[in-house]
C-alpha positions in Angstrom: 112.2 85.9 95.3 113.8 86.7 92.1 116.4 84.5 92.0 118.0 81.3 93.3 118.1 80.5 97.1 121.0 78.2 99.2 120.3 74.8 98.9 121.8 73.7 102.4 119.5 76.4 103.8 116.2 75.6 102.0 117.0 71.3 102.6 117.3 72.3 106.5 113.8 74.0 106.1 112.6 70.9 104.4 114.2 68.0 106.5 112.0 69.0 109.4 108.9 69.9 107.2 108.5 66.6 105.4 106.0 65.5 102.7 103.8 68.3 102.4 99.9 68.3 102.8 98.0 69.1 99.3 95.0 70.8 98.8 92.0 68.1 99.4 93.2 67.4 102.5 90.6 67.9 105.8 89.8 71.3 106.5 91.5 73.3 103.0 88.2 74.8 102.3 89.8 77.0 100.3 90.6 74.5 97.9 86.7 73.3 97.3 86.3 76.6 95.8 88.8 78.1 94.3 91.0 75.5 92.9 90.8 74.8 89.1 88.4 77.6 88.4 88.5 80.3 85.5 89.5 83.5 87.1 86.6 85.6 87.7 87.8 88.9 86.9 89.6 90.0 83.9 92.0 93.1 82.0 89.9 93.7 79.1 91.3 96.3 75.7 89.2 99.5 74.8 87.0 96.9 72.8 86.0 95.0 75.8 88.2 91.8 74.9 90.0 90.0 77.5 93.8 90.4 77.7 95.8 87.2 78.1 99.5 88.4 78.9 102.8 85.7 78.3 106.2 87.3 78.6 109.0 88.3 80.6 110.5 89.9 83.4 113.0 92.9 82.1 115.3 92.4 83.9 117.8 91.9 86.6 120.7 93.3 84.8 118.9 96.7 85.7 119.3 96.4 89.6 123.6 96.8 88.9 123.5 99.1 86.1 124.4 102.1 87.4 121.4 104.1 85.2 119.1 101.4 86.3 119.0 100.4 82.9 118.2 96.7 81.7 121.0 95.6 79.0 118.3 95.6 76.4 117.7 97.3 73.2 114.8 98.4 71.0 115.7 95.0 68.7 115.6 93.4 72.1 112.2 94.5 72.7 111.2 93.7 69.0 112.5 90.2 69.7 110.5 89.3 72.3 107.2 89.7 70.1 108.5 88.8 66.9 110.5 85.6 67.9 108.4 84.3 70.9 105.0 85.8 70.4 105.0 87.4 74.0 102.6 90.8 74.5 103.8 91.6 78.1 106.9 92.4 80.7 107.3 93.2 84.0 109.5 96.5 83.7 111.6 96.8 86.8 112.3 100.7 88.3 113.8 101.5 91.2 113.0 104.5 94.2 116.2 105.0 94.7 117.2 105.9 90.6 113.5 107.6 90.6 113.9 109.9 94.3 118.1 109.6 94.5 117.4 113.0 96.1 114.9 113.0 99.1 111.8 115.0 97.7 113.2 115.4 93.8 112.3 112.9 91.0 114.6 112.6 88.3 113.4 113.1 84.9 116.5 112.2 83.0 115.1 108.3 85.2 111.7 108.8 83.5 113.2 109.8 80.1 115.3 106.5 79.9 112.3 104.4 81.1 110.0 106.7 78.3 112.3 105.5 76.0 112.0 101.6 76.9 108.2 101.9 76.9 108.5 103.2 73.3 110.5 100.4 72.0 107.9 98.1 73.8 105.0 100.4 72.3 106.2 99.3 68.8 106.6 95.7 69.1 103.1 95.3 70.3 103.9 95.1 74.0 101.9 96.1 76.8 103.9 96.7 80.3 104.0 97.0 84.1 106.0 98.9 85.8 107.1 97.1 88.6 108.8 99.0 91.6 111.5 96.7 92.8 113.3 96.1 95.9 115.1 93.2 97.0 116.9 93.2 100.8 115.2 96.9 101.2 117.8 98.9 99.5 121.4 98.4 97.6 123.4 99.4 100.6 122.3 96.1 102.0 123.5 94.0 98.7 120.8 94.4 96.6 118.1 97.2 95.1 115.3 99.6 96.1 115.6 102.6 98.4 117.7 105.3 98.2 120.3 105.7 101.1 118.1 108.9 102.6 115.3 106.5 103.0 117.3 104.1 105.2 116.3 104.4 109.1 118.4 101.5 111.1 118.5 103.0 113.7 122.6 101.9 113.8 121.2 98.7 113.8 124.1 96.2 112.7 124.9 94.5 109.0 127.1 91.7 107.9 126.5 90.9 104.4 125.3 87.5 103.9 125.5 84.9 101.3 123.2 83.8 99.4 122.0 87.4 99.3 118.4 86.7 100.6 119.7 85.9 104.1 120.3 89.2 104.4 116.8 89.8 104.7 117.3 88.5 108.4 120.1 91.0 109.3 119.0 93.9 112.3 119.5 96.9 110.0 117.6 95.6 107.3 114.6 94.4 109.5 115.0 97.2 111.2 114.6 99.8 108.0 111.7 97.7 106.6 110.2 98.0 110.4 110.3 101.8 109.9 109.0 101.9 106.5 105.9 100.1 107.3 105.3 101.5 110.8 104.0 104.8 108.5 102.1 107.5 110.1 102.2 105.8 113.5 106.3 105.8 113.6 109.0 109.0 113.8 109.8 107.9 109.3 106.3 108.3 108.8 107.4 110.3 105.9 108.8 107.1 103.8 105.9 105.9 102.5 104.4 109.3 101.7 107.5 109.5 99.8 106.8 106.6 98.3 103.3 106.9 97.1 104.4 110.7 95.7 107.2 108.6 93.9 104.5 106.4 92.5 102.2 109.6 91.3 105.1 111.4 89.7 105.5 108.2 87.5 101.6 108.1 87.2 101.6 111.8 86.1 104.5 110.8 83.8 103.3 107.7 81.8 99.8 107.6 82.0 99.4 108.8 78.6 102.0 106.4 77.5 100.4 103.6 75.1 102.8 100.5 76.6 101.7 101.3 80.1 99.1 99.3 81.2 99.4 99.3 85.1 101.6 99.7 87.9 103.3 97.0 90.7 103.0 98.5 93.7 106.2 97.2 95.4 108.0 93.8 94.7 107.8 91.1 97.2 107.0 93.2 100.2 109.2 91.9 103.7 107.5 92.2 106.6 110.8 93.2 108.4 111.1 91.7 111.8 107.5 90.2 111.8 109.0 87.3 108.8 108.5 84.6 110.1 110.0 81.6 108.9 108.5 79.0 110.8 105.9 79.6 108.9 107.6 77.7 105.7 107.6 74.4 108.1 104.2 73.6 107.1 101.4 74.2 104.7 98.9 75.1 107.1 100.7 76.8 109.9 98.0 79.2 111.6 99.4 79.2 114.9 103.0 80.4 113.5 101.8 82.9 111.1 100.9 86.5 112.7 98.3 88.2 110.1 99.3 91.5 111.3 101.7 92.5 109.0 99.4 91.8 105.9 96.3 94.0 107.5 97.7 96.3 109.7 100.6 97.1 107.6 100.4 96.1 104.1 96.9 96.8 103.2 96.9 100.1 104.6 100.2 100.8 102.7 99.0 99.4 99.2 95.8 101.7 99.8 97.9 105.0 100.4 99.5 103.9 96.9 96.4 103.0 95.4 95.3 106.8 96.2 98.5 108.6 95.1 98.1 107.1 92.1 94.7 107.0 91.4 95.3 110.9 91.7 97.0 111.1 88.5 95.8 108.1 86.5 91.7 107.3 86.9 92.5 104.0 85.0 96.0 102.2 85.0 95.6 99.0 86.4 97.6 98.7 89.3 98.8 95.4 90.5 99.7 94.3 93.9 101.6 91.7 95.6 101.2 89.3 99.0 103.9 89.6 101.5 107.3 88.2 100.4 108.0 84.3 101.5 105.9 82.0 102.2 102.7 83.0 100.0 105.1 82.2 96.7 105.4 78.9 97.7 101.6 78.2 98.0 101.1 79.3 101.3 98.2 81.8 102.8 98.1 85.4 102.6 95.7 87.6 105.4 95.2 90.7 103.2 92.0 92.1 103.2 90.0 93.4 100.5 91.6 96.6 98.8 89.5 99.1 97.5 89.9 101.1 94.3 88.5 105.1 94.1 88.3 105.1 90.7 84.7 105.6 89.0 83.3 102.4 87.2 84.9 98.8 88.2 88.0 98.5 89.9 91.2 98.3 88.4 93.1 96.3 90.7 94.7 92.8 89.8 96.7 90.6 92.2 100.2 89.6 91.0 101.5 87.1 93.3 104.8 85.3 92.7 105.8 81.6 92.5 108.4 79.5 93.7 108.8 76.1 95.2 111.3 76.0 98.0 111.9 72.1 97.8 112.3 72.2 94.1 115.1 75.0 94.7 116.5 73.0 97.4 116.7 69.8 95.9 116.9 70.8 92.2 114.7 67.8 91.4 110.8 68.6 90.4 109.0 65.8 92.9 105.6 66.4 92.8 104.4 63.9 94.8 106.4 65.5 97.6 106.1 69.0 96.6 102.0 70.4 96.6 103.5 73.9 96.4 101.8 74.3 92.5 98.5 72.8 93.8 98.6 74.9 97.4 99.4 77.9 95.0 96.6 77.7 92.5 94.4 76.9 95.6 94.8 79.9 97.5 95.9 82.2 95.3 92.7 81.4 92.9 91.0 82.3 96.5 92.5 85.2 97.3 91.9 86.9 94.0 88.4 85.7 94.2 88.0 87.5 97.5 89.8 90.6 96.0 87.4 90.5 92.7 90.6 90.5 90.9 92.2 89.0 88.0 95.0 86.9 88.8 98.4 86.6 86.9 101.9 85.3 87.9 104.1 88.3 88.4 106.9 85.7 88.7 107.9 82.7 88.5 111.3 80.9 87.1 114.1 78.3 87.8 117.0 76.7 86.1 115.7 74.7 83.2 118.7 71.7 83.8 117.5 71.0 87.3 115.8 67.3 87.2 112.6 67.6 86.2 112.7 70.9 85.3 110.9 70.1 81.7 107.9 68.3 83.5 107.6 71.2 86.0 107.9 73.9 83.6 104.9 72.1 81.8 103.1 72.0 85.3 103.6 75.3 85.8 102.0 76.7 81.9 99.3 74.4 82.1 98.3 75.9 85.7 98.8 79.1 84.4 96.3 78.6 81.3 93.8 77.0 83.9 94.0 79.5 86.8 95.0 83.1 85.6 95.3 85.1 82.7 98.9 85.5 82.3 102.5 85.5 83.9 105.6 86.8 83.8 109.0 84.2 83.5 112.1 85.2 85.5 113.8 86.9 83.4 114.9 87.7 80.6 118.3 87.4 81.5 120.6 85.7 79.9 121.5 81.9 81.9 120.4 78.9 83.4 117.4 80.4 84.3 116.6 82.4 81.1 115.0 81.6 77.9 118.7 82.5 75.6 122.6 81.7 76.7 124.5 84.3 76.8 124.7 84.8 73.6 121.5 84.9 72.7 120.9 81.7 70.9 117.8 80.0 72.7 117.6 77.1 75.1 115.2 74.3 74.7 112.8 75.8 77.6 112.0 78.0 74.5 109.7 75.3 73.2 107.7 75.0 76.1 107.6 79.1 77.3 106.4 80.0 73.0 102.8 78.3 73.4 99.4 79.0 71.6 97.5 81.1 74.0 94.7 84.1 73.3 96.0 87.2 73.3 93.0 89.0 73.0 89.4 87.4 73.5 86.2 88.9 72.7 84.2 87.5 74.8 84.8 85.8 78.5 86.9 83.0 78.7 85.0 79.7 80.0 89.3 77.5 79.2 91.8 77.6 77.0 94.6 75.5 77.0 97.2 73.2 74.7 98.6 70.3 75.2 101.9 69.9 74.0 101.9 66.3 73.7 98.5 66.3 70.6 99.4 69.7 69.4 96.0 70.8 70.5 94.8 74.3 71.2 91.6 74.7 72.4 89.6 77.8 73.9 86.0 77.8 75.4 84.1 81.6 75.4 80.9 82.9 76.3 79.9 86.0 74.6 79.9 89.2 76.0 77.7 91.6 73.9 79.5 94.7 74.5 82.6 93.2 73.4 83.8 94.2 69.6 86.7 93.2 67.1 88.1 89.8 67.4 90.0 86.8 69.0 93.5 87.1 68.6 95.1 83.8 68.9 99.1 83.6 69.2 100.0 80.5 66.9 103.8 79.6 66.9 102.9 77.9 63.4 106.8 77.5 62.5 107.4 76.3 66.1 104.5 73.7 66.8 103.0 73.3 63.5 105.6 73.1 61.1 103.6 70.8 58.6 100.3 73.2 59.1 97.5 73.6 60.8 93.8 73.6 61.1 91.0 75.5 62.4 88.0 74.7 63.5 85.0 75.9 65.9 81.9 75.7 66.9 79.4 77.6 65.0 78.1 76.3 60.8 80.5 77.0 58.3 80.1 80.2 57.1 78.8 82.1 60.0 82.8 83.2 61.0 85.6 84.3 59.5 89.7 84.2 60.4 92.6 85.7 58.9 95.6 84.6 59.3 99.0 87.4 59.6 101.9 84.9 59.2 104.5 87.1 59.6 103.3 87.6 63.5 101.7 84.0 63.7 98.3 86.0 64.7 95.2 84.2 63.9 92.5 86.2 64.3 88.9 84.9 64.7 85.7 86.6 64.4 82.6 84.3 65.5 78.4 85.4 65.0 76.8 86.1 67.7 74.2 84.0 68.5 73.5 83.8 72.1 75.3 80.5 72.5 79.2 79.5 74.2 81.9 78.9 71.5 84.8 77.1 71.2 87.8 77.5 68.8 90.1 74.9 68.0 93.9 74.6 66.6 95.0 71.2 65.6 98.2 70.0 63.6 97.5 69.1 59.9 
């Protein structure tokens, strides 16, 4: 959602919803399975190690900048591995700076996003290009297509405020309506348009060492088919119309998945549910994607998360609000389904909401239970970001910079801290294939200022670590003996 929402709106949404239903309740299946699992699917490096991915969201200050440029520079970049130990963003482009011309991509675009992926490249961080859009396009308020690409029909537009209300405007559902409609509809040419956009960046950046993967579209609007009586309950079959999701969103993502598969045989390419409702830990329809590459698929699911009450009422309640537990629940389930990793593409709010501490720490230690990474909205300066603006960090800082393994070699069983003991702790099976070692990222100076120490599971002598204080990396290399392992950090 990308941002903060009207809290008179949201609180009229909620006064009629009520306390919400959590996961446990009669009939969530889903939740028997899926919640509080290990994600079954990972990214792994060229060595076979699983990825774990903390960072950030770069950034909002792109969608006004008239190159489409986030205010950030290569010390920037460097900053955000150096200072915070993050090894990820979220990289937002834009269709409408990428295809301003209807059939001709602009390289100068891809040279100033080449350059950005090299200043990531040498602080260590991988990326995703995520193709944004917010309210369709910029015309109506926000970001995403380019004017040729708008078909209203003449349909009407008032702008609204807050911004996302404009999502319910005629012209805008009415251009969305068009877009997904595809083959079957008179603009069957937009999304052909957009899938060749998405292969001329593919054909562009493959090659490029940041990239790891592409995001197909951000927080897809089903147009006229939103419905919003959807958000009035947890489990709402009988107001939710699946349609959209498999007749319209899964055959989209697939024409994407193709264009690009065309032009890069192994970028992971991330996909989204539809925007609203699934964000704030309700279901998605979407059907099983398939991947054409040769060898296992490349496909990871990259749902976002926000709680509407929490935005309404600025107050973390989570006795009220099961939008974290519904979330883990069918989100774990959906990627399950998919044969996907899961990671948080984003999530965010403003750290001096009530409660905001307690939920921030709900939110990480899902996130280390439940996927294998995230992405924080955003790097932006503010309320909402992890530096004022000017650039000294907030407190939230303390809570975001958390051990975590950046690279595993092995499979993951847990891994987790606990803010509160100072403990990190990760669980692995081996994986025999699998070569160099665990990376852990250990804010020493941050959460260990006294020192620390190392311990695991196999006789003394039988592993080795080294330690690079300079980039608080601990790397851990453990025998293989046929067994599980587990690696623990505790304060000295």
């Amino acid at each position: 959602m990308t941002g903060p929402h009207s809290a008179a709106w949201l609180l009229a949404i909620l006064a009629c919803r009520g306390p919400v239903k959590g996961p446990g309740s009669a009939g969530d299946s889903a939740t028997d399975t899926a919640a509080g699992t290990a994600p079954l699917t990972w990214i792994r490096d060229d060595q076979g190690r699983v990825r774990v991915l903390h960072g950030m969201n770069v950034m909002s200050s792109a969608k006004s900048d008239p190159e489409r440029m986030p205010a950030l520079d290569a010390q920037g970049a460097l900053r955000m591995s150096q200072d915070w130990g993050f090894n990820f963003a979220r990289f937002l482009i834009f269709w409408d700076a990428l295809e301003p011309v209807e059939g001709e991509i602009d390289p100068v675009y891809l040279d100033r996003v080449e350059e950005r992926l090299d200043w990531f490249d040498a602080a260590g961080i991988q990326v995703v290009l995520d193709m944004h859009q917010d309210v369709y396009a910029q015309r109506f308020c926000c970001d995403g297509a380019p004017d040729w690409a708008i078909r209203d029909d003449g349909q009407t537009f008032t702008l609204q405020d807050p911004w996302f209300l404009n999502y319910l405007q005629p012209a805008v559902q009415r251009s969305f309506d068009n877009f997904w409609a595809g083959d079957e509809g008179a603009d069957g040419d937009l999304q052909e348009h957009y899938a060749q956009a998405w292969a001329a960046v593919a054909a562009r950046l493959d090659q490029h060492p940041a990239v790891l993967g592409y995001d197909i579209m951000n927080e897809p609007s089903p147009g006229s088919a939103q419905d919003l009586v959807e958000l009035l309950g947890t489990e709402n079959p009988k107001g939710s119309d699946p349609a959209f999701d498999t007749q319209r969103l899964q055959p989209f993502y697939q024409r994407v998945i193709q264009a690009i598969r065309e032009q890069d045989p192994d970028g992971w390419i991330f996909y989204e549910p539809r925007y609203g409702a699934p964000s704030n830990g309700l279901p998605s329809y979407m059907g099983r994607l398939e991947d054409p590459r040769e060898g296992p698929p490349h496909l990871a699911s990259f749902p976002h998360y926000y709680s509407l009450r929490f935005e309404a009422t600025q107050r973390w309640d989570p006795d009220q609000d099961s939008s974290l537990v519904d979330w883990e629940s069918h989100r774990s389930a959906d990627a399950a389904a998919q044969g996907a990793p899961l990671l948080v593409g984003e999530v965010g709010f403003d750290t001096s909401w009530e409660g905001a501490d307690q939920a921030l720490r709900a939110v990480m230690e899902m996130a280390d239970r439940a996927t294998s990474g995230w992405a924080w909205w955003s790097l932006d300066p503010g309320g909402w970001g992890i530096v004022d603006s000017a650039g000294k960090e907030r407190p939230m800082a303390d809570v975001l910079v958390r051990p975590y393994p950046q690279l595993v070699a092995g499979t993951p069983l847990s891994y987790g801290y606990d803010p509160e003991t100072r403990v990190f702790r990760l669980e692995l099976a081996e994986r025999a294939e699998v070569t160099g070692p665990t990376v852990l990222s250990l804010p020493a100076a941050r959460h260990y200022p006294t020192g620390w120490t190392l311990s695991v599971s196999d006789a003394d002598g039988s592993w080795s670590s080294t330690w690079d204080a300079d980039q608080e990396l601990l790397s851990i290399t453990l025998p293989q003996t046929g067994q599980e392992h587990w690696i623990e950090v505790r304060p000295q």
